[in-house]
Each structure stands twice: as structure tokens, then as C-alpha cells.
C-alpha positions in Angstrom: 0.0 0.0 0.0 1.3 3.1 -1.2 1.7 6.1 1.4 -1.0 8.2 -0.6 -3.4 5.2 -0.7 -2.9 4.8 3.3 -3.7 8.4 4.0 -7.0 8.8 1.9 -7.7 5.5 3.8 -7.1 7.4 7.2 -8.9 10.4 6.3 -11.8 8.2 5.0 -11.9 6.1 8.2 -11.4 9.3 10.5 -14.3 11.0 8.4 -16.5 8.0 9.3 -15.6 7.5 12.6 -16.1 11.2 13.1 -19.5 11.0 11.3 -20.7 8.3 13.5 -20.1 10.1 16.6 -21.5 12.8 15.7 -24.6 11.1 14.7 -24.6 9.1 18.2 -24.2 12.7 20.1 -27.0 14.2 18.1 -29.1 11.1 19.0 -28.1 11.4 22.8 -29.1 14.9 22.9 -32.5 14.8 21.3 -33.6 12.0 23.7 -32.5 12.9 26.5 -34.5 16.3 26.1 -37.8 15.6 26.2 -40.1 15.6 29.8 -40.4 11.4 29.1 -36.8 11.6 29.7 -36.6 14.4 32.5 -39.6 12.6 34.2 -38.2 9.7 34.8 -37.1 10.5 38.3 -40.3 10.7 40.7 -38.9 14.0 41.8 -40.2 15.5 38.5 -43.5 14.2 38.2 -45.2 17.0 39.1 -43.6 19.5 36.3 -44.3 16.8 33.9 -47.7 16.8 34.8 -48.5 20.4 35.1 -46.1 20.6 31.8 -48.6 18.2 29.7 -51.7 20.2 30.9 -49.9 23.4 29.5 -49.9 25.0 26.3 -46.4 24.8 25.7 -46.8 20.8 26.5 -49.0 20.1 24.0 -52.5 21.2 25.0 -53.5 23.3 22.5 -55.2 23.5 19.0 -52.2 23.9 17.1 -50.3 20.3 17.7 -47.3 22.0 19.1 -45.2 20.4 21.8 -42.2 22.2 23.4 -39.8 20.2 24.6 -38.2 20.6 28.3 -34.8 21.7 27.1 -36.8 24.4 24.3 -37.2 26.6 28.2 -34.7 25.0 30.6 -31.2 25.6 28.5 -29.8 28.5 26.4 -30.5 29.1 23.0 -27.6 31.9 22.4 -25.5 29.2 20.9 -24.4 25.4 20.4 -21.5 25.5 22.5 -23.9 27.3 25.4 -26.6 24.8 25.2 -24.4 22.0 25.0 -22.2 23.3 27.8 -25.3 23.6 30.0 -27.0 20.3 29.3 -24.0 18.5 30.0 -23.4 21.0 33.2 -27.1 20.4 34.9 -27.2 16.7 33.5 -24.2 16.2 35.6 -25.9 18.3 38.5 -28.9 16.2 38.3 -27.3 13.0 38.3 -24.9 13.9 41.6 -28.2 15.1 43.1 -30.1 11.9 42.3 -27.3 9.9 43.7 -26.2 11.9 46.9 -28.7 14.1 48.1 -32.6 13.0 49.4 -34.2 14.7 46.5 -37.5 14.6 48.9 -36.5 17.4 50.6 -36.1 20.0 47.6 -37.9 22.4 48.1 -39.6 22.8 45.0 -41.7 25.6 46.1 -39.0 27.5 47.0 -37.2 26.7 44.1 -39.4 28.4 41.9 -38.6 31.5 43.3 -35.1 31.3 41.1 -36.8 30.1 38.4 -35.0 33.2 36.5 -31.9 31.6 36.8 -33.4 27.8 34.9 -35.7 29.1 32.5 -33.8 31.3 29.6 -34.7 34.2 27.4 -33.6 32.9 24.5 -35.5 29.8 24.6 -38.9 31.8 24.7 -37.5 33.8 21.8 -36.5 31.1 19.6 -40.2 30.8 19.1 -41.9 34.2 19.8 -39.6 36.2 17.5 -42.3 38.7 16.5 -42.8 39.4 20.1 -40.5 42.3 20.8 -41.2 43.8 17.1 -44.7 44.0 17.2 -46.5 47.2 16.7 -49.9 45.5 16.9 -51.8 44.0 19.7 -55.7 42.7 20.8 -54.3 43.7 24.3 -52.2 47.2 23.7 -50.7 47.2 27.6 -49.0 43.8 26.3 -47.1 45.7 23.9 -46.1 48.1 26.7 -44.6 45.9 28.6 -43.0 44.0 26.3 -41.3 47.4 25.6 -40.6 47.8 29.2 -38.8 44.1 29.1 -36.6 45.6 26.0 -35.4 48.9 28.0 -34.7 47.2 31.1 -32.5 45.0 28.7 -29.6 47.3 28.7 -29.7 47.7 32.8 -28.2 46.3 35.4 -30.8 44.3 36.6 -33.0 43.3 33.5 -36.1 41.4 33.2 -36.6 38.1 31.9 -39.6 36.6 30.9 -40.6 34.4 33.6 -40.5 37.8 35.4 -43.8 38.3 34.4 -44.7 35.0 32.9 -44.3 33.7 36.3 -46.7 30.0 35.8 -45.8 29.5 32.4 -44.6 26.4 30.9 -47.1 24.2 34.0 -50.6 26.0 33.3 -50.3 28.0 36.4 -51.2 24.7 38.8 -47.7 23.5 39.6 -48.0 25.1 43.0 -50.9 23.0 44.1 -49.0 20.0 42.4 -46.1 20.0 44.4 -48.7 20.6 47.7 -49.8 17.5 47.1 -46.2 15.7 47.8 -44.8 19.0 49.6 -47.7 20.8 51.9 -46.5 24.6 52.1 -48.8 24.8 55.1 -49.1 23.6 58.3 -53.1 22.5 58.0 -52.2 20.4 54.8 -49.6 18.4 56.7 -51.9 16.6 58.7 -53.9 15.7 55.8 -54.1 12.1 54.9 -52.5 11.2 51.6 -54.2 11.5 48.3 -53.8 8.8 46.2 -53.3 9.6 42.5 
């Protein structure tokens, strides 16, 4: 085998191995991004459910289904969004492992949700949005407005700033009561039963 032959060979086996790894990432990524896989630890049942009854999750006229990763990771770029699935993947599997996930506190957690649910996720799909000149509900457009001025501030708004319920049809609250009573009365409960 000539040298020349043996590098086109390489290349040709480096392209395909290269290919084929790609292809297997791609595949890795897409299923592990929907709320069938981000549901599968009983911790996350009650997103999942408040996600399906939501507009974003499928309940609508239209047939469109967000996925959990369209919200929860940055669309800015590749590297971003690859960079932070692999970052809270990681987190999530540590605190699977080592931590009683029991005592989250979901509730609580909500409360940050500006720091999980990104900007650029909501704007992948509601381009028009912040262009619009237009609206049935004309103090929407002000405030959308508002949302672009307080963009180039120190402390800016984000869209679940406002949009505080979306993405779980505004019952995820009385979800997590059900595993996680907030008050003191709904402790002593007995147990519902699904």
C-alpha cells in the first residue's frame, strides 16, 4: 500500500468515525430532552404533569409540543446549550445519587426560576414578540417594551419575570402541595392517592 493510498484510507476512516459520533451525540441529545426523559425520576413528576396540561406541553389547538430543554437551557448558541445540558445533567445525576431529593424544596425553588428558564429559549419561538407594533391587548405591547429597555440595565427582566406560571398551566403550586404541603393545616392531611 502506497503512502498516498494509506492516508486517503485514514482520512476516510477518520471521516466516518467522526460522522458516526456525531450522529450518536446528536441522538443522545435529542432524547434525553424531552419531559419522558426528564420525568423519569419521581422527583419530576409533578412538572411533567403540570407541563402536559400546559400550552407549551402540547394542550392546544395547534399540535405544538415544546420540549423541556426548548425553556430550561440557552439558545444563544451550540456551544452554550451543550455546555449547559452537559453541566445540569451532571448536576442532576450527583443530586439523584447523593442528596434525598425529597427534601427539595420545590416551592422554593421556583422563586429562582430566573436563573433555569432562559430568554432565549422563549424567543427562539416568539420572535415577532418584541417587534410587534400591533396587539388585541395594547398594555402587552407596553410591557414587552418595558422588558426591552430594562434589557440594557443592570438588573433586566426576563420573561418568567412576568410570565411567572408559564410552561405548568399555572397549577404546579398546588401539584407539588400534594407531595410537599407549604402549610401547616395540609400536613396533617391524609395522603391523596393519584
Amino acid at each position: 500500500m502506497t503512502r498516498m493510498r494509506f492516508m486517503v484510507l485514514l482520512i476516510a476512516v477518520i471521516g466516518l468515525v467522526s460522522v458516526g459520533i456525531s450522529l450518536l451525540g446528536a441522538e443522545v441529545v435529542k432524547r434525553t430532552s424531552d419531559e419522558n426523559f426528564c420525568g423519569a425520576c419521581h422527583v419530576m413528576q409533578p412538572m411533567v404533569t403540570t407541563f402536559n396540561q400546559d400550552i407549551h406541553g402540547g394542550n392546544n389547538p395547534h399540535g405544538f409540543k415544546a420540549e423541556c430543554v426548548d425553556c430550561h437551557l440557552p439558545h444563544t448558541s451550540t456551544a452554550a446549550y451543550l455546555l449547559s445540558k452537559g453541566t445540569q445533567g451532571a448536576n442532576d445525576v450527583i443530586k439523584m445519587l447523593f442528596t434525598d431529593t425529597d427534601n427539595i424544596n420545590w416551592l422554593e425553588r421556583r422563586k429562582e426560576r430566573e436563573h433555569f428558564v432562559f430568554d432565549s429559549g422563549c424567543l427562539s419561538c416568539h420572535q415577532t414578540l418584541l417587534t410587534k407594533t400591533q396587539a388585541r391587548n395594547v398594555k402587552s405591547l407596553q410591557m414587552h417594551q418595558h422588558y426591552q429597555a430594562t434589557q440594557k440595565t443592570a438588573d433586566p427582566l426576563t420573561c418568567v419575570s412576568c410570565h411567572v406560571t408559564i410552561g405548568h398551566n399555572g397549577t404546579l403550586r398546588s401539584e407539588l402541595n400534594k407531595t410537599q404541603p407549604e402549610y401547616k393545616f395540609l400536613q396533617q392531611l391524609p395522603e391523596q392517592k393519584p
